[in-house]
N, C-alpha and C positions, 0 to 999 in steps of 0.2 A: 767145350769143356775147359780151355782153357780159359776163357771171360768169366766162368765159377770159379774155377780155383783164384785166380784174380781177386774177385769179391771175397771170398772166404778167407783170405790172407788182410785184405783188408780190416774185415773185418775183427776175425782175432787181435788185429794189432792195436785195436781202436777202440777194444769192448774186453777183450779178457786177457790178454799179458799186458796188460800194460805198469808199467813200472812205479813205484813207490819211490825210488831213491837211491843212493848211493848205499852199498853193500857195505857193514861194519866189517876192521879186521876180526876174526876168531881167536881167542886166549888159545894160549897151548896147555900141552895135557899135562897132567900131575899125578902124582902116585894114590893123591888120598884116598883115603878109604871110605867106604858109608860111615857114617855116626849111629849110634843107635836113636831110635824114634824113640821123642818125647811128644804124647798122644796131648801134651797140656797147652802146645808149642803150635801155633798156623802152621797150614801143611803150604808148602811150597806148589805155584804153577807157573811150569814150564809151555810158553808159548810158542809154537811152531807155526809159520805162517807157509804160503803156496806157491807154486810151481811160479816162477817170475815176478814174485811179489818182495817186500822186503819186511820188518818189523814195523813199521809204523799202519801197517794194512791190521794192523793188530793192536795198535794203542787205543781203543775205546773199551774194551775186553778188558785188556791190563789195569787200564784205569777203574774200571768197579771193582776187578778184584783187587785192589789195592787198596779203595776205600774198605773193605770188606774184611781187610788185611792181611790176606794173604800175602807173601810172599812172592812174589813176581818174577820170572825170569824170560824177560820177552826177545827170543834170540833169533839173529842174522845170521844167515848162511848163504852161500853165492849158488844158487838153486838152480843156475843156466848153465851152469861151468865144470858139473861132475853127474857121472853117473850115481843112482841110490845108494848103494852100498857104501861112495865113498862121501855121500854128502852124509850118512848115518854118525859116522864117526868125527865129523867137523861142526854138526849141528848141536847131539845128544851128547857125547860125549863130558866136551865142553859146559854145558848148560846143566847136566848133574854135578859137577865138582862143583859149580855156582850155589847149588842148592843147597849142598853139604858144608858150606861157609857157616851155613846160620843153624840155630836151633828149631830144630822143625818137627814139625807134628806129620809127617807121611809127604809125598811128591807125587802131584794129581799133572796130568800132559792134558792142552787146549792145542788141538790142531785144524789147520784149516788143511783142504783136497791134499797136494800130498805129502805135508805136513803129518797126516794119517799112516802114509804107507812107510814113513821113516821111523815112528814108532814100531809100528808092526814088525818091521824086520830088524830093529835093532831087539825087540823079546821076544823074537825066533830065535838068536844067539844067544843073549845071555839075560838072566834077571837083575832085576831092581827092586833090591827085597824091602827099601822103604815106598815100594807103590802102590797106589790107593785108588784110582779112578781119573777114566780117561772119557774127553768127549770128542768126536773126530765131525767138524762140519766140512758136507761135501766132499767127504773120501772117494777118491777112486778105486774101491776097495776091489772091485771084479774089474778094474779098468773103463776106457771108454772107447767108444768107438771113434770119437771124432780121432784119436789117434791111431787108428788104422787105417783110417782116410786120410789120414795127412802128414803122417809122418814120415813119407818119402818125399815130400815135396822140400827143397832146399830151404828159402825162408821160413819153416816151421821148423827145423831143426837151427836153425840162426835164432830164434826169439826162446826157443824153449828146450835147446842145448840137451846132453845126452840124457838125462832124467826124463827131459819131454819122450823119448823113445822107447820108455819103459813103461810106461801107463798103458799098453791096448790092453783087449781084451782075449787074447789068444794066451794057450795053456801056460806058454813059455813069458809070460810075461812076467816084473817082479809081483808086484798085487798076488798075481793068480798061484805063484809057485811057496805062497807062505802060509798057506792051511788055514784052518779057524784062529780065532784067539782064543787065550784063555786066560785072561784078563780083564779087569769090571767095566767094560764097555759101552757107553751112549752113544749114538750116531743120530746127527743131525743133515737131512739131507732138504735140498731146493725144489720147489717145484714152477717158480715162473726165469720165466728166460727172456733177456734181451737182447739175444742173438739166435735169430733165426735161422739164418745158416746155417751155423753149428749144430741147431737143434734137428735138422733136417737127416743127419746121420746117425738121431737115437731115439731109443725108444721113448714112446710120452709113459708117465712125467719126466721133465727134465730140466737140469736149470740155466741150462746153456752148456754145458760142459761136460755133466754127469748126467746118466739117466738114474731116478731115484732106484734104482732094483740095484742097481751095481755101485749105491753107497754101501749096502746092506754085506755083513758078513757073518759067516755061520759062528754062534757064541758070544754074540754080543747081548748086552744084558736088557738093552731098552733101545727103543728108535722111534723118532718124529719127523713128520716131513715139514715143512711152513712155506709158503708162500713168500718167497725170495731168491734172487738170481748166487750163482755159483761167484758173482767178484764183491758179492755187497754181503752176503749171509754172515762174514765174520764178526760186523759192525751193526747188523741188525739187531734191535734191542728186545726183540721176542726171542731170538735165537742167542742172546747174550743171556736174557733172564733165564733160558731153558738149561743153559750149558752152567749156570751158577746152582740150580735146583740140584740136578744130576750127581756134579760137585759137593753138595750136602748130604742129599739124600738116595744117590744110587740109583733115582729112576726120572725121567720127565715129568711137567705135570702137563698130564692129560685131560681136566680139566675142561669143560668147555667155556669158562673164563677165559677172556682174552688176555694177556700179560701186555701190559704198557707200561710208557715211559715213568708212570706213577705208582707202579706197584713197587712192593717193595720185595727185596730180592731173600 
């Protein structure tokens, strides 16, 4: 057991935490108010990236919505060094008062795994009455198993700090204790994996990280699965054109056209 667990730390360290970059400081908070929506105005998206990743695991997203003109707001937040509740308030916070700078037509959330669940439980608390549509790739939305299998082991809690601890799938977990949404919600989940180990503690499909069932949450509006692992599905361009479709028009296209790097979004 202990030569698995060995490989298995390995290989998290070497396939799915691995780091992006030096962590931005966070602006501090401000009184401002919402503005009221101007529907004439691009609606602002706020980008949340994953458990040990940083913002630039997110610059290919930003970058079409930007040609696309939206409004961008691609934020940093130190995702190893707090538990949920307190990375809600350093991540969201922040990055709404960013929004409410400009004149904006509504504020749409792109999140990556648990990127997902920081939304989630910051509109358990309170609303954001300029919000429009959200697409969460690779949520942990019921949790996962690999973090019941590993989140006692010391270097899993060293790579993936007290948030990492919060993703199982038992009742008490944060995921599991924030109910449906109710909220206009797509969810994009993975289904190839390039960690087999990991994949070894969940159910198929999976994309190394998440089993697709437990992206899925009760009141979400639409959901598609694609063929892509849980550290690359942010920058995948099928699940980048699906996640700007959603963004338009409230649902995926399901289609059995293939979406490539030539279609247009």
């Amino acid at each position: 057991m202990k030569l698995v667990h060995l490989l298995l730390l390995i290989s998290i360290a070497t396939h799915v935490f691995a780091l992006d970059g030096a962590l931005e400081q966070q602006p501090g908070q401000s009184s401002q108010q919402p503005p009221s929506v101007d529907t004439t105005m691009p609606a602002c998206v706020i980008l949340l990236h994953g458990l040990a990743r940083t913002s630039q695991s997110m610059l290919p997203l930003g970058e079409q919505l930007h040609l696309l003109d939206y409004v961008v707001i691609n934020v940093d937040y130190p995702s190893r060094e707090f538990p949920i509740a307190a990375l809600v308030e350093k991540a969201i916070t922040p990055a709404l008062e960013k929004c409410r700078q400009y004149p904006i037509g509504g504020i749409h959330f792109v999140t990556h795994s648990l990127g997902g669940i920081l939304v989630r439980y910051y509109l358990s608390q309170q609303k954001i009455p300029e919000l429009k549509r959200v697409v969460m790739m690779a949520p942990p939305n019921k949790g996962s198993q690999v973090v019941d299998n590993l989140r006692d082991l010391p270097p899993y809690n060293w790579l993936n700090g007290p948030a990492g601890r919060e993703l199982g799938t038992d009742p008490a977990s944060v995921p599991n204790t924030l109910g449906e949404v109710n909220f206009d919600l797509g969810v994009i989940a993975g289904t190839t994996s390039i960690n087999i180990l990991l994949s070894l503690y969940l159910p198929d499909p999976d994309d190394g990280k998440v089993s697709v069932e437990n992206t899925k949450i009760e009141g979400m509006r639409d959901f598609i699965s694609l063929p892509v692992s849980h550290p690359y599905i942010m920058k995948d361009k099928e699940a980048i054109a699906q996640t700007i479709h959603f963004l338009r028009h409230g649902t995926f296209l399901h289609a059995p056209a293939v979406i490539n790097e030539n279609k247009e979004f």
